[in-house]
GUKOL-835605 format. One record per residue (C-alpha): x, y, z. Coordinates in steps of 0.1 Angstrom, whole numbers, plus 2048, in hexadecimal, padded with zeros to 3 digits. Layout:
// residues N
XYZ/...
//
This chain:
// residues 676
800800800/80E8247FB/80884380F/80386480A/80A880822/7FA8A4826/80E8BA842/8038E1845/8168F485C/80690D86F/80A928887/8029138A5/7FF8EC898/80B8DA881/7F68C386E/7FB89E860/7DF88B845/7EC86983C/7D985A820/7DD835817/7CC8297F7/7AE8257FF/7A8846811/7BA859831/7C284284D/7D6859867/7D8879873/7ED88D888/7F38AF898/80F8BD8AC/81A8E08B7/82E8F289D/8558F98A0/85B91889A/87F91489D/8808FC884/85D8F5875/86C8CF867/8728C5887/8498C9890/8438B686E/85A899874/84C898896/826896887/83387F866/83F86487D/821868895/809864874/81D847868/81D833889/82B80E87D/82581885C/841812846/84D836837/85F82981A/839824808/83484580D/8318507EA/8288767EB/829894805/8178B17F7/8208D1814/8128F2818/82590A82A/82692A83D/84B932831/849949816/82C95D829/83F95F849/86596B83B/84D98982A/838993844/85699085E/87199E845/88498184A/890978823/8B197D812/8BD9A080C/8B49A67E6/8C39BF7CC/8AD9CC7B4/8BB9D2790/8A99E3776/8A49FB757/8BBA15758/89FA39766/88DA1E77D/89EA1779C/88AA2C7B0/86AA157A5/86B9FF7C5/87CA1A7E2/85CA2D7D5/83FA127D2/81EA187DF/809A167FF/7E5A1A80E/7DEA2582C/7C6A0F83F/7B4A1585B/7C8A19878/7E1A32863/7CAA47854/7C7A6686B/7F1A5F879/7FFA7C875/81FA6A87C/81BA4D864/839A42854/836A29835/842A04839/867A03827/86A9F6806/8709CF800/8909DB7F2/8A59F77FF/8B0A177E8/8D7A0F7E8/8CF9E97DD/8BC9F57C3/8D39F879C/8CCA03779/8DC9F3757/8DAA04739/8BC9F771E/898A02718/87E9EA706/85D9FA6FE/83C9ED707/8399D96E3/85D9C96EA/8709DF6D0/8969E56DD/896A0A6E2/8BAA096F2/8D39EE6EF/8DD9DB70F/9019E671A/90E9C072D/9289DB73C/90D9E974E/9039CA75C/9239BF764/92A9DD77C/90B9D778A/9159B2790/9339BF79F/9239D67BA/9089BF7C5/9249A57CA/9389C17DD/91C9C27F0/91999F7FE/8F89977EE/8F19767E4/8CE9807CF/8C39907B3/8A599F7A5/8A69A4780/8839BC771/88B9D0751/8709E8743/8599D2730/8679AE72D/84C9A172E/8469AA70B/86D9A4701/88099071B/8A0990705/8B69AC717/8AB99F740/8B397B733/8D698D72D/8D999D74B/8CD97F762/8E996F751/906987755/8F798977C/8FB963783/92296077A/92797379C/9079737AE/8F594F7BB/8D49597B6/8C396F79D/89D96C797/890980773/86C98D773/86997E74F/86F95B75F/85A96477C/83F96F771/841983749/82099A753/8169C0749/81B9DB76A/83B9E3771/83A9E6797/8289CC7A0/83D9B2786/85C9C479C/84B9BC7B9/8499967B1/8699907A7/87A9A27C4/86198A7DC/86C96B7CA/8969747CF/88C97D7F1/87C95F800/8889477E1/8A993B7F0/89493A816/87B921803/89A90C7F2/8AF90880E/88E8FD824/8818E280B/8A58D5809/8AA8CF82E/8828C182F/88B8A7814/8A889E827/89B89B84A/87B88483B/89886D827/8A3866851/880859855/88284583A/86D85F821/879861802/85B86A7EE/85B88C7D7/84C8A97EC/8358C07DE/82D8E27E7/8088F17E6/80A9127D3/7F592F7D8/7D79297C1/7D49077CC/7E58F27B8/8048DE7BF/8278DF7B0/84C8CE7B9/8628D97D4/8768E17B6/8618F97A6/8549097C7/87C90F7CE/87E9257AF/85A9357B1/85B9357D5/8439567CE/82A93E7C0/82492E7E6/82194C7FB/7FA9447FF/7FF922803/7F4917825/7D1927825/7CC9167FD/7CA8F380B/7AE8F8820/79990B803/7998EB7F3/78F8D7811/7708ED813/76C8EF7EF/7658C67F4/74A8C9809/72F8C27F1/7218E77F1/7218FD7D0/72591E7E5/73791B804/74A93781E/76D925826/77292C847/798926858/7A193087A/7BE923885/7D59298A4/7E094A896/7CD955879/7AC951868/7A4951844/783953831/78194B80A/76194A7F2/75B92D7DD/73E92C7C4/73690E7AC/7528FC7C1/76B90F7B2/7839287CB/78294C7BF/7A19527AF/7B99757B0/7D497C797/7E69997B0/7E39957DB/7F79AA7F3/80C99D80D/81D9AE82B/8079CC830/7EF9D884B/7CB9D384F/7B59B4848/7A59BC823/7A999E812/7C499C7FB/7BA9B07DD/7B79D27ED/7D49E57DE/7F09F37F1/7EA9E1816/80A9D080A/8289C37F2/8129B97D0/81B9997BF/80C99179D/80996A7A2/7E29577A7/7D894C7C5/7B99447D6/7A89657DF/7A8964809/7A297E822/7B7978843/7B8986864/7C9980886/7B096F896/7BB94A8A4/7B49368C3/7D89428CA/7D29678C6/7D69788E8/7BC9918FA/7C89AE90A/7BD9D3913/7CA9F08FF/7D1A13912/7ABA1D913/7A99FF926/78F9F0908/7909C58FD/7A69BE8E1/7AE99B8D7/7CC9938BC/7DC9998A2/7F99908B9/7F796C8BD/8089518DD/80D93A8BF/8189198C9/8379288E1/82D92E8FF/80C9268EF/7E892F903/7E992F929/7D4912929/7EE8FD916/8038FE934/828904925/828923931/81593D923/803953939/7F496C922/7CD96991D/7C19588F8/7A394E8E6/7AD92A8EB/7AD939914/78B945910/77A929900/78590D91C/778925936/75992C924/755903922/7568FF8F9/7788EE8FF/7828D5912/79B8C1907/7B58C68E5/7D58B48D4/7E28BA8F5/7D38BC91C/7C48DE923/7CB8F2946/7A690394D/7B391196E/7D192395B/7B692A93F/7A093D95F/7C095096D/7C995D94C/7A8967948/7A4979965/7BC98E95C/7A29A1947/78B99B959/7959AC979/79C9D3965/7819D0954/76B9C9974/7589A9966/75498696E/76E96E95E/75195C946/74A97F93D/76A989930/77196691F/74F96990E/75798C906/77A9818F4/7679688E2/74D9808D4/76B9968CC/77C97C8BB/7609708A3/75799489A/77B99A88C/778977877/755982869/7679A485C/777988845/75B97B83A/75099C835/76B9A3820/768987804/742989806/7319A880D/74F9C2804/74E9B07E2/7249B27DA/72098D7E6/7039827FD/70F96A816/6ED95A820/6EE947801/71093B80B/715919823/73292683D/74D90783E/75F90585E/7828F4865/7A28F9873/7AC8F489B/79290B8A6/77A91588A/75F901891/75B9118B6/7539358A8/74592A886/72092B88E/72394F89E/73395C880/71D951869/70095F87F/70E97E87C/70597B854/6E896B856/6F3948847/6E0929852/6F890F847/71D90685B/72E8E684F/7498D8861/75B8BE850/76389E860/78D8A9860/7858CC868/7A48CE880/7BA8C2863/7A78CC84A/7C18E2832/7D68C483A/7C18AD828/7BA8C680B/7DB8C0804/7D389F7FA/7B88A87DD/7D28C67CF/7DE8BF7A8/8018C379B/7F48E5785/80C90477F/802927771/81493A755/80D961747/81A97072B/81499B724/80D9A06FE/7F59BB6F8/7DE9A96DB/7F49916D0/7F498B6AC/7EE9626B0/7E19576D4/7E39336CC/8089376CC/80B94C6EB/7F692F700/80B9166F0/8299216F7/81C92671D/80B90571E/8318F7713/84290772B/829902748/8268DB73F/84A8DA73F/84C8E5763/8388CB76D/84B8B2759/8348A9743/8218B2720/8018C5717/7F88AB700/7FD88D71C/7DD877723/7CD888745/7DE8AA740/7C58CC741/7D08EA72E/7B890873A/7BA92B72A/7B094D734/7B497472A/7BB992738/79E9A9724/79C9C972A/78C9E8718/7A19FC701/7B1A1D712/7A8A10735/7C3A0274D/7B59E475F/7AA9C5750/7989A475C/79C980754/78396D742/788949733/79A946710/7819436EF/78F94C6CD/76E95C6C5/77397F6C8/74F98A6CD/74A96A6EB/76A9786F9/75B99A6F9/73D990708/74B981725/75B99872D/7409B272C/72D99A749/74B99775E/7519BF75A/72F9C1768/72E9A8781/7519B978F/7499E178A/7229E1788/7219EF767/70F9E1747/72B9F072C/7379E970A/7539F46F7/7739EB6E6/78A9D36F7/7AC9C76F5/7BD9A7703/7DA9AC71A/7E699072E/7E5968723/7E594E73B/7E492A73F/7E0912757/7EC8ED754/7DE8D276B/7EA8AF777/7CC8A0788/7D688F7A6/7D18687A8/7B08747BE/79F8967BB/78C88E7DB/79889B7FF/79987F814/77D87682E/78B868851/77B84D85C/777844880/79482C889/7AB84A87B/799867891/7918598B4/77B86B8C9/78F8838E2/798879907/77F87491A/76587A904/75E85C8F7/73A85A8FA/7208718FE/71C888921/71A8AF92D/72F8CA935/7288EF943/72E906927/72692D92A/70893A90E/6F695D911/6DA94F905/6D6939921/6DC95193B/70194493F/70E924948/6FB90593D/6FC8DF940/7008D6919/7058B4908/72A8AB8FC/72D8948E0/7438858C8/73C87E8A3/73585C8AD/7168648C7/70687E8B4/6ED8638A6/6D8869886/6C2882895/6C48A6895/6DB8B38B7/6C98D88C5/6DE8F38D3/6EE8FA8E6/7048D58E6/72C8CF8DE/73B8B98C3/75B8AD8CC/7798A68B5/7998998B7/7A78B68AB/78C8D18AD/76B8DA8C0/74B8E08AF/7328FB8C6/70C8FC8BD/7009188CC/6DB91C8DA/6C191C8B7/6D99068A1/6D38E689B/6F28CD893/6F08AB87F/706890873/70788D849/71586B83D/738879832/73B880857/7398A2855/7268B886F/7088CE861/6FC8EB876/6DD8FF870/6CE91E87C/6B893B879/6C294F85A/6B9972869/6D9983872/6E6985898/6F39A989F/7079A48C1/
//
């Protein structure tokens, strides 16, 4: 029999799917490492394989936090950026919004630049926007420049000449002349060929940055899994949900900056629900996503490093990178993220997050810091986790909110709770309402470590009557790994191309060839799309690929309308060609855990009661604790607790929870909206 393995590393666990052949057999989750986040996957790879032997391990497919965490922390590579000779100044200068919290600072100081002014250098050659060789490329330019980077003790190198993507010729050159004295130099035309200057800058400078982080990672991963006997290929989830080798995510690292939070879109794009709300809370963050027709929404350009929780297509809130992704919003909301009291002497709970050292209070390894996770086990929705829970360290960290602000200490963990699900509905508010899309049509799926405890109370706040949980909702992106295709992306700039049928060949090519394979293979899918946009205007939208002119046309009029809210016609003109090519994995399905691989938590293993705090019932309650296995085939009334392994489902006072045969959990409730 062969095994595959799933391992997600997050903020506070990391998670472990083993999947045998017919269907996922093990799981495992273990506190993350932050010193060394192999070491928590080892540990959780040898839990998950048990006397399994690891040599029939045939595939690990990984989706990491790496990328995301040397931006947002500034912890990459020191980069020089090298460019057209007039436009060094592009990147020092860049671009930024203020959000909330900065807008009325009268001391407000922009977030530096991803590279610094003196690491920025010029080479002498211009290409116009149609490719034409305005002026020669000097190579004794570029070799001075080589020379002063070198000088400089910089190992990487990002390489974006004015308009390569339409003639790649010259930065071929200088990438070239770069790597005789320079290890590693990434070129925007290999990166990622697309129209806008800054933002293809932008990309480039991300992948140098983080690119040799990512190698150097994957390297030592391979290596510590060959000393548990592993020896399968590794593959890395990418940002838009698809799955590529270690390889390839070593030289588009940029490509994987979103890829923790994809894995779990596709868990909840699984469920057997057209529309669904993917819900993801975590121990440090939570992300929402939209999925309609089963299909994640998709965007070509997110943000990463900036302030403020928009989603990750509001311009300016941080570094742009042209790559897809699945369109998330995120915020710092996890059952790690700490509560405390700002000068005014007002609740705040996170961004800033206990993580997984010292952890919460109630973890007992020395935290001492009130959390979510703190909250909840006093308020009686927890009880027990991956490991044993301290509720009289829970109480004292409690208390110490609860003492300034002069309330009991259910009252102040119900209040962090409340907080804490109003900040995660702003997310849903984000990718739904912001964007002209009624929720209530939606079904809300919850998963992650502690999703399904608030997921109910944030979809009140919307007025949606359907919550799944799936049965491996405290593994969940985990096991999204598992269903995740070997697919890459490739773009290509060339305003109306003269023959498009060559342009998506020549991408299809060079796409299939990353993934070792041929567009014309048996089981291979080739899709195409378009950047349309209407002549004279500046932004365009991507609709799929027809060679009709006049279909092409009217797509895009209806997604023009469905995006701006305007019914217009006009001229248009294509901009941007893009392909997609797909390996479908051996099985599209996520895994379902069965019972033997998910037992019931301790002492839970049949059904009985626990005291857990609801407003609606006046305060504390006797309520029924149960386990997927006791629910029965009847519907189980509010308010009542589902228990997990790995998570804790809450059904608050007018839902209604029942058990569908794939094992998932079903809530219903009232569709009016809840306004705390």
């Amino acid at each position: 029999m062969g095994y595959t393995i799933g391992v997600d590393v997050g903020g506070t666990f990391t998670d472990v799917v083993l999947r045998g052949t017919h269907g996922a057999v093990s799981v495992a989750k273990c506190l993350s490492t932050h010193y060394d986040p192999i070491a928590g996957i080892v540990t959780g790879v040898t839990r998950a394989l048990a006397e399994r032997d690891p040599a029939q391990v045939t595939r690990v497919v990984h989706a990491t936090t790496l990328a995301t965490n040397a931006v947002l922390e500034r912890k990459g590579v020191r980069v020089a950026f090298v460019t057209t000779q007039g436009f060094r100044a592009d990147i020092p200068l860049g671009r930024y919004a203020r959000v909330e919290e900065d807008r009325y600072d009268l001391r407000f100081s922009p977030p530096p630049p991803p590279v610094a002014a003196g690491d920025c250098f010029e080479v002498v050659e211009r290409v116009s926007a149609r490719g034409a060789v305005l002026t020669p490329l000097d190579p004794e330019s570029v070799r001075r420049v080589a020379t002063e980077i070198a000088a400089r003790g910089i190992t990487s190198a990002a390489v974006c000449l004015l308009h390569s993507y339409a003639n790649p010729s010259h930065e071929r050159q200088v990438a070239a002349i770069l790597r005789e004295s320079i290890p590693d130099v990434v070129a925007s035309s290999e990166i990622w060929p697309e129209i806008r200057e800054y933002e293809r800058a932008t990309t480039t400078i991300m992948s140098a940055y983080i690119g040799p982080l990512m190698a150097s990672y994957l390297s030592r991963l391979r290596e510590r899994l060959a000393e548990i006997g592993i020896r399968a290929p590794i593959h890395v989830m990418e940002s838009s949900g698809g799955v590529i080798s270690a390889e390839l995510a070593a030289r588009r690292a940029v490509a994987t900056i979103e890829s923790g939070p994809a894995a779990g879109v596709l868990a909840a794009a699984d469920t057997g629900f057209a529309n669904v709300i993917s819900f993801d809370m975590g121990g440090t963050t939570a992300k929402t996503c939209v999925v309609r027709g089963g299909r994640p929404e998709i965007t070509h350009e997110f943000h990463v490093g900036g302030k403020g929780s928009f989603g990750g297509r509001r311009a300016g809130t941080g570094v742009p990178i042209k790559t897809p992704a699945i369109d998330l919003a995120e915020v710092g909301a996890g059952g790690g993220s700490v509560a405390w009291l700002d000068p005014a002497g007002a609740l705040r709970v996170g961004p800033h997050s206990a993580g997984s050292s010292p952890g919460p209070a109630c973890y007992g390894l020395g935290g001492s810091e009130p959390t979510v996770t703190d909250a909840n086990l006093v308020l009686g929705y927890l009880s027990s986790a991956s490991l044993p829970l301290s509720p009289a360290l829970a109480g004292k960290a409690v208390d110490r909110l609860a003492s300034p602000l002069g309330v009991s200490r259910e009252e102040a963990a119900y209040a962090v709770h409340e907080i804490v699900s109003a900040s995660m509905a702003s997310a849903v508010h984000v990718v739904t309402v912001q964007r002209g899309i009624d929720p209530r049509g939606f079904a809300l799926v919850a998963f992650g470590g502690a999703g399904p405890m608030h997921a109910a109370r944030v979809a009140e706040r919307f007025g949606i009557g359907t919550v799944v949980v799936p049965a491996y909702c405290g593994v969940a992106s985990a096991a999204g790994l598992l269903s995740g295709a070997l697919s890459t992306d490739r773009v290509l700039s060339r305003l109306d191309a003269p023959d498009p049928a060559a342009v998506f060949a020549s991408l299809a090519a060079d796409a299939a060839a990353d993934l070792g394979v041929s567009p014309s293979d048996p089981g291979v899918l080739v899709s195409r799309s378009v950047d349309v946009r209407f002549t004279g205007q500046s932004h365009d939208l991507t609709v799929e690929w027809t060679p009709e002119r006049e279909v092409l046309a009217s797509r895009f009029f209806e997604r023009y309308e469905a995006v701006y809210g305007i019914a217009q016609r006009g001229e248009i003109e294509l901009v941007s060609y893009r392909v997609r090519v797909t390996v479908p994995a051996a099985s599209d399905a996520v895994p379902a855990l069965d019972a033997a691989s998910t037992p019931p938590p301790p002492d839970t293993a049949g059904p009985g009661t626990r005291r857990a705090y609801f407003v609606e019932a006046g305060g504390y309650t006797d309520v029924p604790v149960h386990t997927r296995d006791t629910m029965g085939t009847g519907p189980l009334h509010g308010p009542a607790i589902v228990e997990d392994a790995e998570s804790t489902i809450v059904v608050p006072p007018g839902w209604a929870a029942a058990l569908a045969e794939t094992r998932a959990v079903h809530l219903t409730g009232s569709t009016t909206c809840r306004t705390p």
